[in-house]
KESE-883240 format. One record per residue (C-alpha): residue number from 1; residue in one letter; chain; x negated, z, y. Coordinates in nm, 3 decimals. Last residue first. Layout:
residues N
PT/NUM/A/A/X/Z/Y
...
This chain:
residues 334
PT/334/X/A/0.569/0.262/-2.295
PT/333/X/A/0.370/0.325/-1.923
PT/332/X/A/0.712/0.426/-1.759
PT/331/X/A/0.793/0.309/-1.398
PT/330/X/A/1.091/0.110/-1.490
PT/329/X/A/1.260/0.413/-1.658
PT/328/X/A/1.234/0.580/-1.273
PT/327/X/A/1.011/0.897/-1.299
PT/326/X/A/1.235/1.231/-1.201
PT/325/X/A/1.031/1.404/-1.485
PT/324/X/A/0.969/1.770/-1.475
PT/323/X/A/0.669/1.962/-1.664
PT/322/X/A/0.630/2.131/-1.340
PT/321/X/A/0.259/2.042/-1.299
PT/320/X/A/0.220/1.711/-1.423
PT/319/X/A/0.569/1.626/-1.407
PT/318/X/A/0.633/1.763/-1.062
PT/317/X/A/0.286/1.640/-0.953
PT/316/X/A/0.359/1.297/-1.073
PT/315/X/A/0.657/1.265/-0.892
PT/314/X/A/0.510/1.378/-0.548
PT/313/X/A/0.238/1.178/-0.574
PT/312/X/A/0.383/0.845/-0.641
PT/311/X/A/0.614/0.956/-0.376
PT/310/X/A/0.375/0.962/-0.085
PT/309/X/A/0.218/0.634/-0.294
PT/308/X/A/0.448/0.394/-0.283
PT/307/X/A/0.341/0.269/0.062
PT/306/X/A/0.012/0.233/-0.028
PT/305/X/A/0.037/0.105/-0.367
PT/304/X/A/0.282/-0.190/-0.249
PT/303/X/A/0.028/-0.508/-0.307
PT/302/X/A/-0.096/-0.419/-0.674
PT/301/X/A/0.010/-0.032/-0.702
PT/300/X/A/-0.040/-0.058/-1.099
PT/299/X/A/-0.216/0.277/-1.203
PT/298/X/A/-0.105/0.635/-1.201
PT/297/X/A/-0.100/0.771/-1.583
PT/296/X/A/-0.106/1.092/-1.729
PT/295/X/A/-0.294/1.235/-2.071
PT/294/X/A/-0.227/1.401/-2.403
PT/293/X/A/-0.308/1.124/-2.578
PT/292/X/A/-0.502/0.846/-2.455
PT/291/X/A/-0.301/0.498/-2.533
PT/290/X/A/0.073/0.570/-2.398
PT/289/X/A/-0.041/0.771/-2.081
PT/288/X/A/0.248/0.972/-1.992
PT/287/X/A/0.410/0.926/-1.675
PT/286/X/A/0.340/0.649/-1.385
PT/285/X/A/0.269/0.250/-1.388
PT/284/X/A/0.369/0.132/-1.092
PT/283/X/A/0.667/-0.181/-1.081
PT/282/X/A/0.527/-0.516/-1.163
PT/281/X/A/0.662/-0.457/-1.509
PT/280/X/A/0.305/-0.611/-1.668
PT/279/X/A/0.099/-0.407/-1.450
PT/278/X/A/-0.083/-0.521/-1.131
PT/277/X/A/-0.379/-0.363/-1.045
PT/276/X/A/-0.590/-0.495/-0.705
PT/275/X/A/-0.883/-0.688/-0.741
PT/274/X/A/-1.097/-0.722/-0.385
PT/273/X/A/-1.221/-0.934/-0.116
PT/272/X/A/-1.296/-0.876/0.201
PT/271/X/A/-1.464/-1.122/0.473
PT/270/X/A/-1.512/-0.911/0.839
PT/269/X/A/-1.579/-0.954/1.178
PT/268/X/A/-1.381/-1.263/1.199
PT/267/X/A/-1.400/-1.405/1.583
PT/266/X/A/-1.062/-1.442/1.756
PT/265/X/A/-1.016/-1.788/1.911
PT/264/X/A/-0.711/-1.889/1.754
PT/263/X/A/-0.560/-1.564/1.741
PT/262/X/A/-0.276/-1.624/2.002
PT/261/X/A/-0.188/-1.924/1.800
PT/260/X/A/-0.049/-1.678/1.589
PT/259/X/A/0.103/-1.919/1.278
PT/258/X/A/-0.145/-2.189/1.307
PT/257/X/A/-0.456/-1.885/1.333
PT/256/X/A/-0.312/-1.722/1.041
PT/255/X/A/-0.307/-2.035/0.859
PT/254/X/A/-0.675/-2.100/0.936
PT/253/X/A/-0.783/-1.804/0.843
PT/252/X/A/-0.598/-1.808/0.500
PT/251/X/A/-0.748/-2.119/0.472
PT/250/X/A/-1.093/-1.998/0.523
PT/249/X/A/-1.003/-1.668/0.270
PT/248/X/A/-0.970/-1.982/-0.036
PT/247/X/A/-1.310/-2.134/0.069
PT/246/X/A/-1.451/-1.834/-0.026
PT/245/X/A/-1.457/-1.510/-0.060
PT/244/X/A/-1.653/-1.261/-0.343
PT/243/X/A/-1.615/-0.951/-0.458
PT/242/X/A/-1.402/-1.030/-0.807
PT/241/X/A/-1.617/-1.289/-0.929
PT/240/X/A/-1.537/-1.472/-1.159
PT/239/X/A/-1.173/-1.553/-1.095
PT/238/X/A/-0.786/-1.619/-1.247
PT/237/X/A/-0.482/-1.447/-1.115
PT/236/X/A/-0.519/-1.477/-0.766
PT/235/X/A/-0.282/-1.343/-0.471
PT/234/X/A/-0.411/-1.394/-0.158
PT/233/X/A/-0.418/-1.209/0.141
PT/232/X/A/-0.419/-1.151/0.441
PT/231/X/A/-0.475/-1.153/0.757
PT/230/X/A/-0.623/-0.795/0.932
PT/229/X/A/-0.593/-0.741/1.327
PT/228/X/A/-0.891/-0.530/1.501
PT/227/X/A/-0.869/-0.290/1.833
PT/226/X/A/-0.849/0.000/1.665
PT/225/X/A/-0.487/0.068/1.578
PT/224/X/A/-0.488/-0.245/1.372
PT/223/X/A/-0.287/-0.487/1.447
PT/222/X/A/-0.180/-0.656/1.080
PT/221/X/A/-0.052/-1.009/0.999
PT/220/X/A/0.067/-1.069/0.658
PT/219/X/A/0.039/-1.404/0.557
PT/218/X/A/0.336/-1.590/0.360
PT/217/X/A/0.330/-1.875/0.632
PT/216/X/A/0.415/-1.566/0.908
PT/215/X/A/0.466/-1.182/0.812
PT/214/X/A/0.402/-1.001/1.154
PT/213/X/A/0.303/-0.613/1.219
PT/212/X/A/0.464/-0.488/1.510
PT/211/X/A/0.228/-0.407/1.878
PT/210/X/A/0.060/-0.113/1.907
PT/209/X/A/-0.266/-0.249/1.897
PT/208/X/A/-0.299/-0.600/1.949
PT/207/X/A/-0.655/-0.593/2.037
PT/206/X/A/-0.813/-0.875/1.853
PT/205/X/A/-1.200/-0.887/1.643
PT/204/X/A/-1.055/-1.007/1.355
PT/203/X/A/-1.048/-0.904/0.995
PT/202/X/A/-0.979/-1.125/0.694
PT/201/X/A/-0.826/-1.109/0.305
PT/200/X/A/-0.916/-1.155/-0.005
PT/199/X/A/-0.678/-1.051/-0.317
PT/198/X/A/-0.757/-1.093/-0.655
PT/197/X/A/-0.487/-1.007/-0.931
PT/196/X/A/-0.605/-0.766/-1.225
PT/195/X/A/-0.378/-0.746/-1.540
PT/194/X/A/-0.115/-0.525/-1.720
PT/193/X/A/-0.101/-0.258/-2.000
PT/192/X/A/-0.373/-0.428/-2.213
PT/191/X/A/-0.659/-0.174/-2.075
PT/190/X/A/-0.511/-0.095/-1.767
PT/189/X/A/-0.847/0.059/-1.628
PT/188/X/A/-1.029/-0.251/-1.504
PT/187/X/A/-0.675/-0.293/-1.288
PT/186/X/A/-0.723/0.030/-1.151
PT/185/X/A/-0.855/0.383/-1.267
PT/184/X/A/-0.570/0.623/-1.165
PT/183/X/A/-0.611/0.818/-1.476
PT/182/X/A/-0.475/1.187/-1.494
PT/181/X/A/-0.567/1.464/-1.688
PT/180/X/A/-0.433/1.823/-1.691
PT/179/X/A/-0.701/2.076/-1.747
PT/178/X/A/-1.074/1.984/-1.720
PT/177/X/A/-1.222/1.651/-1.735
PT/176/X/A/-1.614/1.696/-1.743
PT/175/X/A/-1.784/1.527/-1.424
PT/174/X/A/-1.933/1.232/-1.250
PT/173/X/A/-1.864/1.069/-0.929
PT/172/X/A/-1.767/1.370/-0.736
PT/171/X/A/-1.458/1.507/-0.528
PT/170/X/A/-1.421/1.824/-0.545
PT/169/X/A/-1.062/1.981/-0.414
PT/168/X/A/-1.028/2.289/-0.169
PT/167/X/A/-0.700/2.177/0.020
PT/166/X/A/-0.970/2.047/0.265
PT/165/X/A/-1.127/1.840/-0.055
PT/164/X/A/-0.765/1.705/-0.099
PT/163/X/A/-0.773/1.614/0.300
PT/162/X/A/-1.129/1.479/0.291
PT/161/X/A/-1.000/1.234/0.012
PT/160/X/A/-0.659/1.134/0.181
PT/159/X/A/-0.903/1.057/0.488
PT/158/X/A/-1.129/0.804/0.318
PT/157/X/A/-0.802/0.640/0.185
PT/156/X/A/-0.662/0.614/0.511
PT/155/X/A/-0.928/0.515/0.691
PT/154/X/A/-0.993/0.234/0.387
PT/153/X/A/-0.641/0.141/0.338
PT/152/X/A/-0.569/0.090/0.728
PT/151/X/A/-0.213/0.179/0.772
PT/150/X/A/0.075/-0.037/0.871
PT/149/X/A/0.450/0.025/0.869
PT/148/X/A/0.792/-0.140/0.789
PT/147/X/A/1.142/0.002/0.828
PT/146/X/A/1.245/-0.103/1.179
PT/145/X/A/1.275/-0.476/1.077
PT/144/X/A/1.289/-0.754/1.320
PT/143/X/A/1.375/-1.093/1.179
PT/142/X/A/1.310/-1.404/1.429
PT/141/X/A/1.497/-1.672/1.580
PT/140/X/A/1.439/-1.968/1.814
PT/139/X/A/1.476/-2.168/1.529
PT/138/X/A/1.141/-2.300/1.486
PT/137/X/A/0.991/-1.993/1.517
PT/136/X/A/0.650/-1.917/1.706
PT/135/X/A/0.518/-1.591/1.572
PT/134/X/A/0.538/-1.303/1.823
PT/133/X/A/0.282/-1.094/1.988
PT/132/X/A/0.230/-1.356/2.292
PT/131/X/A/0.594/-1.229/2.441
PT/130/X/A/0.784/-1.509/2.569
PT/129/X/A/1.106/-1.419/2.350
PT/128/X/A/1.213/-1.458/2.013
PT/127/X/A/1.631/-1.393/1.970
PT/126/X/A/1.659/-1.115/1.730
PT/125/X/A/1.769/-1.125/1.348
PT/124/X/A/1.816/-0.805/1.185
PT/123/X/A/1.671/-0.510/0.976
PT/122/X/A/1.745/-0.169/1.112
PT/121/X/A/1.659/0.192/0.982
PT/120/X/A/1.675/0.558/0.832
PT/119/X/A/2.079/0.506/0.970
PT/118/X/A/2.164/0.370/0.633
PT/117/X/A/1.898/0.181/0.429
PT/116/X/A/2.070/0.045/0.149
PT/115/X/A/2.420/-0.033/0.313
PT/114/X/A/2.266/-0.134/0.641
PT/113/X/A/1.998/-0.379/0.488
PT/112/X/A/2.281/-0.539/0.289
PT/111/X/A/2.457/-0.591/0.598
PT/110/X/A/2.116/-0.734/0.775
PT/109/X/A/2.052/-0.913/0.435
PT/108/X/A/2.319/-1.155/0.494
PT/107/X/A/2.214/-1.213/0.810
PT/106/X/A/1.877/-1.323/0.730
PT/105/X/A/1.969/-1.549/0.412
PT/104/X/A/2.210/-1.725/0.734
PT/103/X/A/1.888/-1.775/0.956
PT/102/X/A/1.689/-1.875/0.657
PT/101/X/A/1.973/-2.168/0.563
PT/100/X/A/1.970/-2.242/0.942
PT/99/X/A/1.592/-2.280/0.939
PT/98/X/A/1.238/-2.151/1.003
PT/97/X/A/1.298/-1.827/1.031
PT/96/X/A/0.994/-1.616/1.234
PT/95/X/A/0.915/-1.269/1.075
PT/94/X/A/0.808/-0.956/1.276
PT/93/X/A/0.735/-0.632/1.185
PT/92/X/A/0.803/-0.209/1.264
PT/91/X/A/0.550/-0.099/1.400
PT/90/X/A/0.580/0.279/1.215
PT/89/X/A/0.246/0.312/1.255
PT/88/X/A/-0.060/0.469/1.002
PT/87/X/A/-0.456/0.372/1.099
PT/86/X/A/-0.579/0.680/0.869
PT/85/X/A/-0.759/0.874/1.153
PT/84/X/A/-0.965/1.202/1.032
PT/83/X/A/-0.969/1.524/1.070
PT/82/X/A/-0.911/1.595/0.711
PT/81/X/A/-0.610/1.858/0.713
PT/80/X/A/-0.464/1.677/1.003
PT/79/X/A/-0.493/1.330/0.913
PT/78/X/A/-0.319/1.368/0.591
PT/77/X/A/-0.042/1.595/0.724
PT/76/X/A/0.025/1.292/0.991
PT/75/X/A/0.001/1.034/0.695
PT/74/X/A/0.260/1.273/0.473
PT/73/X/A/0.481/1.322/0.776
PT/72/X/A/0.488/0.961/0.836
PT/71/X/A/0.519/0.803/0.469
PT/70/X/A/0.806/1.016/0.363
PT/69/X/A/1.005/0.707/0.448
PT/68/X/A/0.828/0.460/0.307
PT/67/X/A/0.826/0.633/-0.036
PT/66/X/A/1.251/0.700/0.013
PT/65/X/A/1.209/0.274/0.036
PT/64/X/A/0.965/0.276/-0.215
PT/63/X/A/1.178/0.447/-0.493
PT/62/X/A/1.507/0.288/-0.383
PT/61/X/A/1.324/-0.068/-0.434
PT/60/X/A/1.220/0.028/-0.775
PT/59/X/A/1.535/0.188/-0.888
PT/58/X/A/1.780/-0.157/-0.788
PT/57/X/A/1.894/-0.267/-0.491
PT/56/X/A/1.958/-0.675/-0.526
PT/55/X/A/1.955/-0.714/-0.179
PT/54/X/A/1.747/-0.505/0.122
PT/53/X/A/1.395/-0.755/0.083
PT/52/X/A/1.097/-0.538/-0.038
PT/51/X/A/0.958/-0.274/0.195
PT/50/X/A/0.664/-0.321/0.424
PT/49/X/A/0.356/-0.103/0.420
PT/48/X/A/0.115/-0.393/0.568
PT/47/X/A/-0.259/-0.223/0.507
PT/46/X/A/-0.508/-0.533/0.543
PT/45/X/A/-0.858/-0.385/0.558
PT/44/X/A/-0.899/-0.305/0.225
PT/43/X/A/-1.117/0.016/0.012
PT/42/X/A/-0.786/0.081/-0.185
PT/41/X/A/-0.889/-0.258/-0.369
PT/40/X/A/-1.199/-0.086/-0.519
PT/39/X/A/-1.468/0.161/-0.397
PT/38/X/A/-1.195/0.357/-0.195
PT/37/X/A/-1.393/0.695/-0.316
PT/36/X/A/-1.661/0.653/-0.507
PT/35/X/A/-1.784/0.435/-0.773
PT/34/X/A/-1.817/0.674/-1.065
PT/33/X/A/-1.431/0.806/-0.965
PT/32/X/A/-1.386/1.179/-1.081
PT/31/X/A/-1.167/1.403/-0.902
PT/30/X/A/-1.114/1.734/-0.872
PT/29/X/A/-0.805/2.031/-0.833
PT/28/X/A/-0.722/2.325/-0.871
PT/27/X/A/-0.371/2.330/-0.831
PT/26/X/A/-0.207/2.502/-0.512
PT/25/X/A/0.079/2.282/-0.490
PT/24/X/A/-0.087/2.121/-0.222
PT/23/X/A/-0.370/2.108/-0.458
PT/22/X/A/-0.103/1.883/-0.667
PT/21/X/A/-0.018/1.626/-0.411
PT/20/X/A/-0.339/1.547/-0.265
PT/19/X/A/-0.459/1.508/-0.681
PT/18/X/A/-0.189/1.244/-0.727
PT/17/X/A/-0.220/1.104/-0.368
PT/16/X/A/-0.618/1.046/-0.437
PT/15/X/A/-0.574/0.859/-0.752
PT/14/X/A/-0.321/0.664/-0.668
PT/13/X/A/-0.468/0.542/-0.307
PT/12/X/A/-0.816/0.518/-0.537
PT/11/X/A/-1.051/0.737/-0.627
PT/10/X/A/-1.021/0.716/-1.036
PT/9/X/A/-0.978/1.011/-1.289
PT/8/X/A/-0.823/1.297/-1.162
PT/7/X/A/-0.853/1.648/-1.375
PT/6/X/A/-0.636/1.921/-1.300
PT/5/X/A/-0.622/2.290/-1.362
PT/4/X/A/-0.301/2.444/-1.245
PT/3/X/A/-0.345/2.769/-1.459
PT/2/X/A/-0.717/2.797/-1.566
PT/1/X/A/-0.884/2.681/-1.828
């Protein structure tokens, strides 16, 4: 074996960051994933990287907001090496407040926002204006934040997998593990450590790029830099069949559609549905895996893998290859 040998299990956004960050390191490098890469949830269409609310700070929130951060060098490195796009803009987003007790909840978190996020950027509440790209508000009142992004999971993910073979990685479907072992198999993979949560979601055939992601009647609202806008998604804890949509994506349509009535007549090109991991924290699973000795774990992204992942990667290379840990306790697979 080697020096630096390392063995990725699973194709995913986790997957794929762990073994990006480690051939940058100059590992040696494959990884394994029967289904291919972006096969599961990291195969979506929706892609909002927006940071939890700016109260309550605590490790998991600090994580993904110096995650969000990294997010545009890594993204333009990304597309670089591979040649490829991976849909990633700092749009910033939109949210409409439907009240005066939301309008105060707002303004509170604009300080809190400040003392959290520093000068890295802005979350406050903006009159709306006649723009079509904004949610209609009740209040005359929306939140703007400068922190959120958007990617598109399956551009991006395709991309982070040219960029680790770039770096001179394999990617293949079957294999021997070799070295340093890490499983980033998704929710089929947590084995007891946490559940799968269904998610589907919708794409439309709209051409709002450039404009802010919006997050409207619990929807997030995504304009793709191609010329489509993803709505989405669900969150469901109990199903049969983990591909399919149904009446449940129709009224996630058809609330999209109430909240942007600019998207009313906007054809649906595509119906996606998907199981995402969510472990029993709800933070990422990352460090040691506690039931296959010997090994690492990257698993539980559920809706935030994308955006944690720049640092997901990061932190497990260091303890991977480094042998040092700057994992937050929450993250730990005990």
């Amino acid at each position: 074996m080697a020096i630096g040998d390392v063995t990725v299990r699973g194709a995913g956004i986790f997957g794929l960051s762990v073994a990006y960050a480690c051939a940058r390191r100059g590992a040696r490098v494959q990884v394994i994933d029967p289904h291919g890469v972006a096969a599961g949830a990291s195969g979506g269409i929706v892609g909002a990287l927006a940071p939890h609310v700016p109260e309550q700070w605590n490790p998991k929130k600090a994580f993904q907001l110096d995650s969000l951060l990294m997010a545009e060098a890594f993204w333009a490195s990304v597309a670089d090496l591979s040649g490829l796009p991976t849909g990633y803009a700092r749009s910033g987003r939109l949210q409409p407040l439907a009240d005066d007790a939301a309008v105060a909840l707002a303004q509170r978190r604009a300080i809190t926002a400040k003392d959290h996020w520093g000068d890295h950027a802005t979350w406050s509440v903006v009159d709306a204006s006649e723009a079509a790209w904004e949610p209609p508000t009740p209040t005359g009142l929306l939140i703007h934040d400068t922190l959120s992004a958007l990617i598109h999971p399956r551009q991006a993910t395709t991309a982070l997998a040219g960029a680790v073979a770039a770096l001179g990685g394999t990617i293949t479907t079957a294999g021997e593990d070799a070295g340093k072992v890490i499983w980033a198999t998704g929710w089929q993979g947590l084995d007891g450590l946490g559940n799968g949560v269904k998610g589907q979601a919708a794409l439309l055939e709209f051409d709002a790029r450039g404009a802010p992601q919006l997050f409207a009647d619990t929807l997030h609202i995504i304009p793709h830099g191609d010329g489509t806008v993803a709505i989405g998604s669900t969150s469901e804890r109990e199903f049969t069949d983990p591909l399919a949509t149904d009446k449940t994506l129709d009224d996630v349509i058809a609330r999209a559609k109430a909240a942007m009535p600019v998207l009313a007549h906007a054809p649906v090109i595509i119906r996606w549905a998907g199981v995402r991991p969510l472990a029993k924290s709800r933070a990422p699973l990352l460090g040691p895996h506690p039931l296959i000795p010997g090994a690492f774990i990257a698993n539980g992204g559920f809706k935030i893998g994308f955006g944690m992942a720049p640092k997901v990667g990061e932190v497990m290379a260091d303890l991977v290859l480094d042998d040092r840990d700057t994992i937050p306790d929450g993250f730990r697979a005990n």
